[in-house]
N, C-alpha and C positions, 0 to 999 in steps of 0.2 A: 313247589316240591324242591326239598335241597338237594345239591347234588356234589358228594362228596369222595375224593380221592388222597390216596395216599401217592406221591411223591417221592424221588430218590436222587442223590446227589451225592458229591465227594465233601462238597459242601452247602451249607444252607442254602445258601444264594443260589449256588446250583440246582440243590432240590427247587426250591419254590421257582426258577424260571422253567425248568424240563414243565413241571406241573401249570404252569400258567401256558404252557406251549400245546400242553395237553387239552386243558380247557379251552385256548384261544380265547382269553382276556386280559386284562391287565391287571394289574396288583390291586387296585382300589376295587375289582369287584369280587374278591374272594377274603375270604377269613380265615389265619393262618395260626399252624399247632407243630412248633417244632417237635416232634415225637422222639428222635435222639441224636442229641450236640456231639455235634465232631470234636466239640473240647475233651469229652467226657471217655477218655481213653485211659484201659489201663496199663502194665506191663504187657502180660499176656498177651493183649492183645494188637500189638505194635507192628507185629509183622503182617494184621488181617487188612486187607483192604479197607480204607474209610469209606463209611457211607453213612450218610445223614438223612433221616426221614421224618417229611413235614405233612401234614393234614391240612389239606385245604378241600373250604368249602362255600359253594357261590352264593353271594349274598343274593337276596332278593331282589327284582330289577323295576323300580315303580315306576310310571310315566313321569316325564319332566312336567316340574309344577305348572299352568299358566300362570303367568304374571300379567293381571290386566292392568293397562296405564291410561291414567286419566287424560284424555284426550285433551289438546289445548285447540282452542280454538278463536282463530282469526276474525277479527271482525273486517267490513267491506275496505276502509281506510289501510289496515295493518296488510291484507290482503295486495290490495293496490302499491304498497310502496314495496315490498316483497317482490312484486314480480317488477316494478323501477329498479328495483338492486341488482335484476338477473336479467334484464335488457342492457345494462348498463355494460355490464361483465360480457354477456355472453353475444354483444354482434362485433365486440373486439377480439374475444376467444375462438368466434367463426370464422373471422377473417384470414385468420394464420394457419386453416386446416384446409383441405384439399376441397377442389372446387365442387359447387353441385351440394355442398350440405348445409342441411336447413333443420331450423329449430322450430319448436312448438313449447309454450309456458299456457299451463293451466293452472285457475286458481281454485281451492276451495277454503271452507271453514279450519278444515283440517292439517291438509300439506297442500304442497306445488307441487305439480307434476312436469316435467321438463325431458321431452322426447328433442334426443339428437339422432339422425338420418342423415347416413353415406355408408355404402358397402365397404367403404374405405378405410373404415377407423376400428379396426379389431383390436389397434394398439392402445385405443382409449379403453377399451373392455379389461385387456390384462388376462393373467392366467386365471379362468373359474371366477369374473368379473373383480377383482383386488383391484386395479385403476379403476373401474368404475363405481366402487363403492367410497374410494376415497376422493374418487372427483365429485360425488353425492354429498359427502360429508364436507367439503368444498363451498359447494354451490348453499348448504343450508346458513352455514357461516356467513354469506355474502348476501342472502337473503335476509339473514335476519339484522342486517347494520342497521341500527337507529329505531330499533322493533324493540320493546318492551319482552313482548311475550315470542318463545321459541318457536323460531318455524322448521319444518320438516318439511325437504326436498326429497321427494321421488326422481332418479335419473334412469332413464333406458336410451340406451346407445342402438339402434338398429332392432328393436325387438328381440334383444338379448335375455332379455328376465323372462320373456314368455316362452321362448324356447327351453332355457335353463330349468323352467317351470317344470315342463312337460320332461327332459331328462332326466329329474331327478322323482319325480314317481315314478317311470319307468323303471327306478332303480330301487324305489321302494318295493316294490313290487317283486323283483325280482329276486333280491334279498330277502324280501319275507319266504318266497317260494324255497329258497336254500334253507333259510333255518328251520323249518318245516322240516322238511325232506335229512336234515341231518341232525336234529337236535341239537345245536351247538351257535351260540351266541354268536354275532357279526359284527365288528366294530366297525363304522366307516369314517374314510377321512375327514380330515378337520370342515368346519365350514361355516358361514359365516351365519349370523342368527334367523336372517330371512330364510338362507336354505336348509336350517335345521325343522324351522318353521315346516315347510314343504314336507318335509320325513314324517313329521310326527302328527302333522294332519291326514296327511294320505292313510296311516298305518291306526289312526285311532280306535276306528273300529273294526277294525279286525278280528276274529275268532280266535286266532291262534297266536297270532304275538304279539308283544308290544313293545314301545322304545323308549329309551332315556338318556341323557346327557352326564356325560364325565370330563371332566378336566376345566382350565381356564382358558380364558379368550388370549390369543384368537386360535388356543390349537384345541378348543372345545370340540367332542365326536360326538356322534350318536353310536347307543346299543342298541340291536335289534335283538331280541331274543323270546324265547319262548314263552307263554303267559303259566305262571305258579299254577299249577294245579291247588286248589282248597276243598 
């Protein structure tokens, strides 16, 4: 169901931001009707107050596409030298961190999985994991020296990712309960594609809303918003 507003401003800009404040979304998801140009003034009317009024109306909000990727997969030989590349790296990398922490490399067809443990290292995480996904994106580069085919490192620092897991359906969740209860779309901050992942699975099958992605990496959001009536 569309849902359409008129707007008011001194100028365009003006109108369509009051109207996107009104909506609580951004400019890429409305479609926009300047209905009359502050240029368009005549004598007469020099002394009246300007005001410019624009039509805006919300586009449609469909789930973001899946993108399924053909899996590459390691064989026992490519496997074994993979995790030689992250023994090699990572008992020099543990030696320069604080004492008591210890690693774990798992192999499979698929990726590595590489769990570092110490209560100590929040600072390897980063704000909302950003050091930790780019120490991930790290360790895959270092795994895959002398490898044909690309390997994909899994990193979790202290059960970071499983916690994050759990906070951010709680958050699904939460937010679905708001746009319910107010009618009105919820954009949430940026984040990175595993935790968009998290949003948009939790929220799939829902009743009553559903979500979709806007912008570029890495300031990509999720919308959560109410499902089209048909």
């Amino acid at each position: 169901m569309e849902k359409t507003i008129i707007s008011e401003g001194k100028t365009t800009n003006e109108a369509i931001e009051n109207g996107l404040r009104k909506l609580n979304v951004s400019k890429d998801r409305v479609d926009i009707k300047v209905l009359e140009n502050e240029d368009k003034r005549s004598f007469f009317s020099i002394l009246t107050p300007r005001v410019v009024k624009v039509e805006m109306t919300l586009k449609e909000v469909k789930d973001e596409p899946v993108r399924v990727k053909k899996e590459i997969e390691l064989n026992q030989e490519e496997q074994e030298k993979a995790k030689q590349n992250l023994e090699t790296f990572l008992k020099e990398f543990i030696s320069k961190l604080p004492g008591n922490t210890t690693y774990t490399i798992e192999t499979s067809t698929s990726y590595i999985n590489v769990n570092i443990t110490n209560s100590d290292l929040g600072y390897l995480i980063g704000y909302r994991g950003e050091t930790l996904y780019a120490m991930q994106n790290i360790l895959s580069a270092i795994a895959g020296k002398g490898i044909e085919n690309k390997v994909r490192v899994i990193l979790d620092i202290e059960g970071y990712k499983a916690k994050r897991e759990k906070t951010l359906e709680e958050l699904a969740e939460k937010v679905a309960k708001t746009v319910v209860r107010t009618g009105k779309p919820i954009k949430l901050e940026p984040m990175q594609a595993y935790e968009r992942k998290i949003i948009h699975s939790k929220l799939q099958q829902h009743k009553r809303v559903e979500t979709s992605s806007v912008g570029e990496e890495p300031h990509r959001r999720i919308i959560v918003s109410l499902k089209s009536k048909k």
